[in-house]
ZAMARGU-4260 file (C-alpha; in steps of 0.2 Angstrom, whole numbers, plus 5000, padded with zeros to 4 digits):
<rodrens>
0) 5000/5000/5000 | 5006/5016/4995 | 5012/5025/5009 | 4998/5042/5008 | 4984/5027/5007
5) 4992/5018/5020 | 4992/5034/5031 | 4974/5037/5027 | 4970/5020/5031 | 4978/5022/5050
10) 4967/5036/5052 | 4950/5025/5047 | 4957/5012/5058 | 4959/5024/5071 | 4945/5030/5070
15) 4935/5014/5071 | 4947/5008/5087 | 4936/5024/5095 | 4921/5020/5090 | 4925/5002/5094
20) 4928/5009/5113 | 4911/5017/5113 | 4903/5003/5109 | 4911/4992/5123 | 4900/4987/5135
25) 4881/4989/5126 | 4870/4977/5125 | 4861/4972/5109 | 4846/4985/5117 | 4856/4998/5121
30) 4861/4998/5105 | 4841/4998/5097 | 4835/5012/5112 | 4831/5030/5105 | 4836/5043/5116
35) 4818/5052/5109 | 4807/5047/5096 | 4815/5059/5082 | 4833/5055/5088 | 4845/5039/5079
40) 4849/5028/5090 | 4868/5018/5092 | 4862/5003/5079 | 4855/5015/5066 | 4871/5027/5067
45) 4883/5014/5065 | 4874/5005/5052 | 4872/5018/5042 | 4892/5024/5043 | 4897/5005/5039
50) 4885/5005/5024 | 4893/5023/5019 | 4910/5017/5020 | 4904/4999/5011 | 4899/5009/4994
55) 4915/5024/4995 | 4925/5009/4998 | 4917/4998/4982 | 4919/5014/4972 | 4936/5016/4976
60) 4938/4998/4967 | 4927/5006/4952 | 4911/4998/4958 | 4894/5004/4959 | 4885/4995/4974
65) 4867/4999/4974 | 4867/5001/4995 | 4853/5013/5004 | 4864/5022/5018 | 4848/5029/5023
70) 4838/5015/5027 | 4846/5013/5046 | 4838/5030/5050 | 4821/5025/5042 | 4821/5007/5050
75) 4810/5003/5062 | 4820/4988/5069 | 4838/4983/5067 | 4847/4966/5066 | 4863/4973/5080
80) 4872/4957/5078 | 4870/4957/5060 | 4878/4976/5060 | 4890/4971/5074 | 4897/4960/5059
85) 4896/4972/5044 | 4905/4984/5056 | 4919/4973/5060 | 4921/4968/5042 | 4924/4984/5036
90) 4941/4989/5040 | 4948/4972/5029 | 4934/4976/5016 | 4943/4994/5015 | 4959/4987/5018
95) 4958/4976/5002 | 4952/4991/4991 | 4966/5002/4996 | 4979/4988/4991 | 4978/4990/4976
100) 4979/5006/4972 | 4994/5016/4964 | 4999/5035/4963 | 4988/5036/4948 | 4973/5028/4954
105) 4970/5043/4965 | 4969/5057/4953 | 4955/5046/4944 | 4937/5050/4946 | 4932/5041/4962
110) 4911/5047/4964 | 4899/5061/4963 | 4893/5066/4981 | 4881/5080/4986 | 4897/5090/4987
115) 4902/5086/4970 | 4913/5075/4961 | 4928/5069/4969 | 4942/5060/4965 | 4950/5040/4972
120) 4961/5052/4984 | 4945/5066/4990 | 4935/5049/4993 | 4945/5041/5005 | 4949/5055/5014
125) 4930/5063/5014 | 4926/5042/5020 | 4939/5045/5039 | 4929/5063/5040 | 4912/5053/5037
130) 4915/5041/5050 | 4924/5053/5061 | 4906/5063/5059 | 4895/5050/5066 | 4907/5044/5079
135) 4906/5060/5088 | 4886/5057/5087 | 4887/5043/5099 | 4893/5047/5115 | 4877/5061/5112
140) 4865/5044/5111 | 4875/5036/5125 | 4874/5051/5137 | 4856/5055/5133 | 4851/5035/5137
145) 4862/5037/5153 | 4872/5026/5147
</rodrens>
């Protein structure tokens, strides 16, 4: 892995070693309780973020997932150990599209976002400042649970 991927990488991995922290500790229904009806709760957040990085990540490799990151925030139930997995997996699913990747790579057009259209490079670096968004959302849910 090129060494400005590789850094980037650290950071994601970082990143999720916090979330990881957070997360120590809850019980499947701590992670389904909503602080107030309008509110996300933790399984809703985090799904949402791993299905966020899933696609940037698949786009990265030149794929075009068809994933709904929204759908946590409109469920009305969620499978925790099932996004306790996807969660877990993401790191090595990220891992394995960053591998690959050369100088090059990151000039090339990586996806349009509601920001515009970025490049391999903008991708990944606007993927750490997505998860690093949501992260600082839960210990709100947490403290509002009394958790």
């Amino acid at each position: 892995m090129i060494q400005e991927v590789a850094d980037l990488y650290q950071l994601l991995a970082n990143v999720h070693a916090s979330v990881d922290k957070m997360l120590e500790g809850l019980s499947d229904d701590d992670w389904v309780k909503k602080p107030q009806q309008n509110l996300n709760n933790i399984a809703s957040i985090v799904e949402h973020t791993a299905l966020v990085e899933r696609r940037f990540f698949a786009q990265v490799k030149g794929e075009v997932p068809e994933l709904d990151a929204g759908a946590p925030f409109r469920a009305e139930s969620w499978d925790v150990p099932k996004i306790k997995a996807l969660w877990a997996d993401n790191l090595e699913f990220a891992k394995h599209a960053l591998e690959a990747l050369s100088e090059a790579d990151l000039a090339q057009f990586g996806a349009k976002l509601g920001i515009g259209e970025v490049n391999k490079r903008q991708l990944i670096a606007y993927t750490v400042a997505h998860t690093a968004h949501h992260r600082g959302q839960i210990p709100l849910v947490k403290k509002l649970l009394g958790l």
